[in-house]
C-alpha positions as CSV (number, residue, x, y, z in Angstrom):
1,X,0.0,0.0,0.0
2,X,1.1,3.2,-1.0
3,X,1.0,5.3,2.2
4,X,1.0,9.1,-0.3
5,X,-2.3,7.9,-1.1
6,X,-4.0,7.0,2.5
7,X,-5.4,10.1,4.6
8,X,-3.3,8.9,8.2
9,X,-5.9,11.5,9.9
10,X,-8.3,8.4,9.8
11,X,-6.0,6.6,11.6
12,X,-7.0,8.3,15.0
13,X,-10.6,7.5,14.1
14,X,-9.9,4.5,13.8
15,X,-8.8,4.3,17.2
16,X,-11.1,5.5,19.2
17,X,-14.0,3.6,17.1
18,X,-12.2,0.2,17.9
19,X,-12.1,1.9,21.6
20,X,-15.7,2.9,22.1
21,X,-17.4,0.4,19.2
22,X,-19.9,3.4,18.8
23,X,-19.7,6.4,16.1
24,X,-21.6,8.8,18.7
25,X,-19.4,8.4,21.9
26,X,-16.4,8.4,19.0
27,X,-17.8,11.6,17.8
28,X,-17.6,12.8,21.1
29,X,-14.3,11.7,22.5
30,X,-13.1,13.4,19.1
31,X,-15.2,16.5,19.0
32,X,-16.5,15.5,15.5
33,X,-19.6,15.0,14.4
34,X,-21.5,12.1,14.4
35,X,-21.7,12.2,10.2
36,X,-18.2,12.7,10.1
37,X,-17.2,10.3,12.1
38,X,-19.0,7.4,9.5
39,X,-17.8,9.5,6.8
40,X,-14.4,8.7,8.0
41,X,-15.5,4.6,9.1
42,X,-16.6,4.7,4.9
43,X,-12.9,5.7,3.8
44,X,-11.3,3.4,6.0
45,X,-13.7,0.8,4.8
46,X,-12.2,1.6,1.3
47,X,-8.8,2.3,2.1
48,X,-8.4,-1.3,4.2
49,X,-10.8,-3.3,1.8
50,X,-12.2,-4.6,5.1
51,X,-15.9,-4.0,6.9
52,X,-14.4,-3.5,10.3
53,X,-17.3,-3.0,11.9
54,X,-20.6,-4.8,11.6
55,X,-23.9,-4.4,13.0
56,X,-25.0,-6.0,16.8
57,X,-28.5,-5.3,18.1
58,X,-28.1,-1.9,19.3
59,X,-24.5,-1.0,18.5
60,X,-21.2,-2.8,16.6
61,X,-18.8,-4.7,16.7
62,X,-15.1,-5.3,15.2
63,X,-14.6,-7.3,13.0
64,X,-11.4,-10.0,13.2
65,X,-9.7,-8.2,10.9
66,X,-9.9,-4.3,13.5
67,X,-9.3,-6.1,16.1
68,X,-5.9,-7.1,14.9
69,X,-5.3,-3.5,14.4
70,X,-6.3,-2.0,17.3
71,X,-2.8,-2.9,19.5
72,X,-0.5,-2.3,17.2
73,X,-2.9,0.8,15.9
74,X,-2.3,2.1,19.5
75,X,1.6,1.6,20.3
76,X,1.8,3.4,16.8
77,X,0.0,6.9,17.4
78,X,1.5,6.8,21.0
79,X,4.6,6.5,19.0
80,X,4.2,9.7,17.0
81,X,2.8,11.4,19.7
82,X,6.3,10.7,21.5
83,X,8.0,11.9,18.7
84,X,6.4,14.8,18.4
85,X,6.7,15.3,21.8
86,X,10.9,15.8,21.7
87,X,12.6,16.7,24.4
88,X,9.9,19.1,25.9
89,X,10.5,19.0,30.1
90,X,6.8,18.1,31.0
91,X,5.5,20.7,34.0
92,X,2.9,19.8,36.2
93,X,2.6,23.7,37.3
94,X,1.4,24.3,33.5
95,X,-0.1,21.2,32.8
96,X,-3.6,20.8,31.6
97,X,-4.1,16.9,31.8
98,X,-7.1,14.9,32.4
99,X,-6.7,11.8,34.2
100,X,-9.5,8.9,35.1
101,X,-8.3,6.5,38.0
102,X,-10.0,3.1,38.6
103,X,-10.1,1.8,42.6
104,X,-12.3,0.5,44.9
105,X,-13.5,3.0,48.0
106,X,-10.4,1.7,50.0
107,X,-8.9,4.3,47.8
108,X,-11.2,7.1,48.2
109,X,-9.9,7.1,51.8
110,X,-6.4,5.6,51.3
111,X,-5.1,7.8,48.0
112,X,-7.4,10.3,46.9
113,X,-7.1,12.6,50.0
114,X,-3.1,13.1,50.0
115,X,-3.3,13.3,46.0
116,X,-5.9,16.2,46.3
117,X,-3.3,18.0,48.4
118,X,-0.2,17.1,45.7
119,X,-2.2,18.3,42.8
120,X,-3.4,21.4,44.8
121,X,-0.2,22.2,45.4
122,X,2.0,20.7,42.4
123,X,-0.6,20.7,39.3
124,X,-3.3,23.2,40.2
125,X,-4.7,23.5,36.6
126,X,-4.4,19.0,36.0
127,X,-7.9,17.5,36.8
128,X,-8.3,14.3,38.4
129,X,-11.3,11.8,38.5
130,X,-11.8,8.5,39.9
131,X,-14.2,6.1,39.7
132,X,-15.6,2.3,41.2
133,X,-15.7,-0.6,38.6
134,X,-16.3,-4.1,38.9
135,X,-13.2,-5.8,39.5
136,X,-13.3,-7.9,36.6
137,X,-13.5,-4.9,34.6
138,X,-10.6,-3.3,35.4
139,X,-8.3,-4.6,33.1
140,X,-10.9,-3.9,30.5
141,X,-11.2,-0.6,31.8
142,X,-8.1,1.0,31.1
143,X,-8.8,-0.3,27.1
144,X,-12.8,0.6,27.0
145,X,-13.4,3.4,29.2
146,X,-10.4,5.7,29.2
147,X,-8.9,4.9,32.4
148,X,-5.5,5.9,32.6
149,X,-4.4,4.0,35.8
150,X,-6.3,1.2,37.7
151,X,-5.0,0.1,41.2
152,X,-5.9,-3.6,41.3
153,X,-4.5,-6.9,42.7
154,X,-1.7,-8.7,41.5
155,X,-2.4,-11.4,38.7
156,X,-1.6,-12.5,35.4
157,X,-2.1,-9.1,33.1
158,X,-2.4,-9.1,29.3
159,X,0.6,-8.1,27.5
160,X,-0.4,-4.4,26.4
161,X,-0.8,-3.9,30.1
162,X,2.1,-2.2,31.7
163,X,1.9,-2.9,36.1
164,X,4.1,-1.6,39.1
165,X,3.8,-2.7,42.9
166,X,1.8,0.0,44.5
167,X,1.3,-2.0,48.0
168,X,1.0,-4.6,50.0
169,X,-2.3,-5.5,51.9
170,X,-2.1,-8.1,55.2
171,X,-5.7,-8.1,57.0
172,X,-6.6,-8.2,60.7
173,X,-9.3,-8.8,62.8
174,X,-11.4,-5.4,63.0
175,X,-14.4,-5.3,65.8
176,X,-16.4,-2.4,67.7
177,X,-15.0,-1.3,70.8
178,X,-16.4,-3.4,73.8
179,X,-17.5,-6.0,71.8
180,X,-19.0,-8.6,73.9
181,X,-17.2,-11.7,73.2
182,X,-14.0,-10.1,73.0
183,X,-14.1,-8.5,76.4
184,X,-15.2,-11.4,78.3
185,X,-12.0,-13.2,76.7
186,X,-9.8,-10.4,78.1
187,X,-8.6,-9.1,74.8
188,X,-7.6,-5.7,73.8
189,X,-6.2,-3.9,71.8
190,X,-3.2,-5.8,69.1
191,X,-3.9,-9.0,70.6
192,X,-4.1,-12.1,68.9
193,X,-7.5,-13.5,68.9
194,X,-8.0,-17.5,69.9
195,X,-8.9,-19.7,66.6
196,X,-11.9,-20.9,68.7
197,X,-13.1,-17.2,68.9
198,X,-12.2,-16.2,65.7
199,X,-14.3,-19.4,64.5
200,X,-17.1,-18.5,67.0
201,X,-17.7,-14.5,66.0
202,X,-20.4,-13.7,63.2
203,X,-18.5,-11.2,59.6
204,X,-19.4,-9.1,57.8
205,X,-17.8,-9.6,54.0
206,X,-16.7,-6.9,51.9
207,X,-17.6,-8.4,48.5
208,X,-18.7,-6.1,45.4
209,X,-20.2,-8.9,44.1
210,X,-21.9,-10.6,47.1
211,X,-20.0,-13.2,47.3
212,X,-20.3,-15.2,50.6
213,X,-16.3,-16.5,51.2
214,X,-13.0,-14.5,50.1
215,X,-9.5,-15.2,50.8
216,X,-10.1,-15.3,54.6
217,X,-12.5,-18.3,54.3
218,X,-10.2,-20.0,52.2
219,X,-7.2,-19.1,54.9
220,X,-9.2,-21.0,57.3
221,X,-10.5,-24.2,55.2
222,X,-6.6,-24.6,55.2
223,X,-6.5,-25.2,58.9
224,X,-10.1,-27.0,58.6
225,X,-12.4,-24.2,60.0
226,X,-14.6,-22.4,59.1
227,X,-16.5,-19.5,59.6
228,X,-20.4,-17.3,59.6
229,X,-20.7,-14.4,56.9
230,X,-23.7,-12.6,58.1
231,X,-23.4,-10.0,55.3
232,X,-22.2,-8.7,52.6
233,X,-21.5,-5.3,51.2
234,X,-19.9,-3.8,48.4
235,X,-17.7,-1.3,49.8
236,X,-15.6,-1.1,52.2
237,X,-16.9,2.2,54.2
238,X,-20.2,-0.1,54.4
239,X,-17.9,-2.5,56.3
240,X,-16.1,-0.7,59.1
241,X,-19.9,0.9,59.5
242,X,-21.5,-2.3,60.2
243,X,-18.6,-3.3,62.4
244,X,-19.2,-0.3,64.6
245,X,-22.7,-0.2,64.6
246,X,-23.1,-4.2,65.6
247,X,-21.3,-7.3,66.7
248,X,-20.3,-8.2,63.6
249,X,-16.6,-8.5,62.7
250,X,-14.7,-8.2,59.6
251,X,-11.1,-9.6,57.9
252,X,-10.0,-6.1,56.8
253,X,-6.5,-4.8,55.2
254,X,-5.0,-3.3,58.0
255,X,-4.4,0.3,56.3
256,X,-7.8,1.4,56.1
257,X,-8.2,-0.6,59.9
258,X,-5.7,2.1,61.1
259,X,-6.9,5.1,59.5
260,X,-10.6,5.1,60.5
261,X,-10.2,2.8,63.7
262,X,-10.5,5.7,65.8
263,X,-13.6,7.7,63.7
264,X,-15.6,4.4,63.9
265,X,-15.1,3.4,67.4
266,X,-12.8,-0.1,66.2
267,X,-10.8,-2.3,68.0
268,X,-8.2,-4.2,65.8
269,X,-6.5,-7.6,66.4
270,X,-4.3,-10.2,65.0
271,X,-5.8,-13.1,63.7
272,X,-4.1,-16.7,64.8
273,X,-3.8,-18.0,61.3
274,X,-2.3,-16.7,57.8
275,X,-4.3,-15.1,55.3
276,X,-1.9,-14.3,52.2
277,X,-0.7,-11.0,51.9
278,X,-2.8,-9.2,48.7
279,X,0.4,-7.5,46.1
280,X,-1.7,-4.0,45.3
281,X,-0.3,-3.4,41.6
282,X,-0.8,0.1,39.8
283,X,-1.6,-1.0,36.0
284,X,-2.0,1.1,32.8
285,X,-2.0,0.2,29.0
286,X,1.5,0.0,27.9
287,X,0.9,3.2,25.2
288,X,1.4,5.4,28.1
289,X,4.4,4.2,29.6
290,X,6.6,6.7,28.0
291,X,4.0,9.6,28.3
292,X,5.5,12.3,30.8
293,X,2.5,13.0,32.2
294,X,1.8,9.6,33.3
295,X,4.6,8.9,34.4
296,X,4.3,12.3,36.6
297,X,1.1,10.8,37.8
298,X,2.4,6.8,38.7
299,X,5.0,8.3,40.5
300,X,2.6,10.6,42.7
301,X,0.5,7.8,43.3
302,X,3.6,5.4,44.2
303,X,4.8,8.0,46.5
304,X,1.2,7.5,48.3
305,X,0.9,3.9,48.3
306,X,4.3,3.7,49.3
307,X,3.4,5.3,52.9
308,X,0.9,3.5,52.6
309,X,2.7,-0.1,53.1
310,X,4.7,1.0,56.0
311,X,1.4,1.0,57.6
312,X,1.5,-2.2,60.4
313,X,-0.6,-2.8,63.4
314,X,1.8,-4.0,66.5
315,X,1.9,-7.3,68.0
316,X,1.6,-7.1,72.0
317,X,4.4,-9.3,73.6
């Protein structure tokens, strides 16, 4: 193919169609209209002698063909934009940049607060959103939605995602000040609780999904106990709430146990058994890694999580 004959502004539109898989939020992300934007899908129809796009109920979808594109498509224009970039010193006082961060509500407390006062102070004109998917999505996320950085546990990522170790997350044993049970066994505060206790208290499950067991449950079917989930909620606010407000107790990272312990009226304690430490990755789709305002941004919220880890709830001797 003779590239003096192909119009590479249709690359971009491209792009964001095999982003968004819809000509109107395309036309939108691109500040085009709507007409243009399938003016532009017609011309790359032509140009690639392929469809890419076909008709599915209410909206489309690539075809096999687009979606072998839409990688390399990407690592391409973040190339050029790169390029284009030079050698220009990015500066946060001056900067303009959007950027759209993916977390659960431990982050909200954990991150967002001590961010608020780096941008204030660093990058007053940069804006800064985040928002709550569904796990599974998060990977997905940073490729469908525009998020620029999702926070996320440690697993097996797809190659075009890019990861760094944010944090580390070991739980305790988080329960309302005076709790029954726990006074009449003499415990306070950074204690370890007995297995038999541990195995005899009702929980309360932080679970977006409503799941009835998580990694603590499995901790303890590896010593053969078990224990009662009484409930469920989706975030983890709703958690250290229904610890305070009842006799229900929770497995909770022992970050946000710390930092709202004392607003929620909480007693925390070890637990007697081993429930594997969580490896908090930052992750972000590779096309990025070079940009300097991201990497402005990853190292900001590294900074965070980073005080963060040294976080630790003392053992009593």
């Amino acid at each position: 193919m003779n590239l003096r004959g192909v119009d590479l502004n249709l690359l971009p539109v491209l792009d964001v169609l095999l982003s968004e898989t819809s000509t109107v939020r395309a036309a939108e992300r691109l500040g085009m209209s709507q007409s243009a934007v399938s003016a532009a899908l017609s011309r790359l129809r032509g140009v690639l002698n392929d469809p890419l796009f076909v008709r599915e109920g209410q909206g489309i979808v690539s075809t096999d063909f687009a979606r072998q594109l839409e990688v390399p498509l990407r690592e391409i224009l973040q190339g050029v934009e790169t390029l284009l970039e030079g050698n220009r010193t990015f500066d946060p006082s001056r900067a303009t940049d959007s950027f759209k961060l993916s977390g659960s509500d431990f982050y909200a407390e954990m991150l967002m607060p001590k961010l608020a006062g780096v941008f204030s102070q660093e990058a007053p004109f940069m804006q800064l959103q985040m928002v709550d998917l569904v796990p599974d999505s998060h990977v997905d996320s940073l490729d469908r939605v525009g998020v620029d950085l999702a926070i996320v546990p440690r697993r097996d990522f797809p190659s075009w995602v890019d990861f760094q170790t944010g944090h580390h997350s070991p739980f305790i044993l988080a329960a309302r000040q005076g709790h029954p049970k726990l006074t009449r066994a003499g415990l306070k505060q950074a204690d370890t609780v007995p297995i038999d206790l541990v195995t005899d208290l009702n929980y309360v499950l932080f679970s977006t999904e409503g799941k009835l067991s998580g990694m603590g449950d499995a901790a303890l079917a590896r010593i053969g106990r078990t224990r009662r989930v009484a409930m469920t909620l989706p975030v983890m606010s709703g958690v250290l709430n229904a610890v305070a407000n009842s006799d229900l107790c929770a497995f909770i990272p022992v970050q946000i146990a710390l930092a709202r312990a004392e607003a929620f009226g909480l007693s925390l304690f070890h637990l007697p058994f081993h429930i594997p430490t969580v490896e908090i990755c930052m992750i972000w789709h590779r096309r990025y890694t070079t940009s300097p305002s991201h990497t402005w941004l990853r190292k900001k919220v590294a900074g965070v999580l980073a005080e963060v880890d040294t976080m630790t709830l003392p053992k009593n001797v």
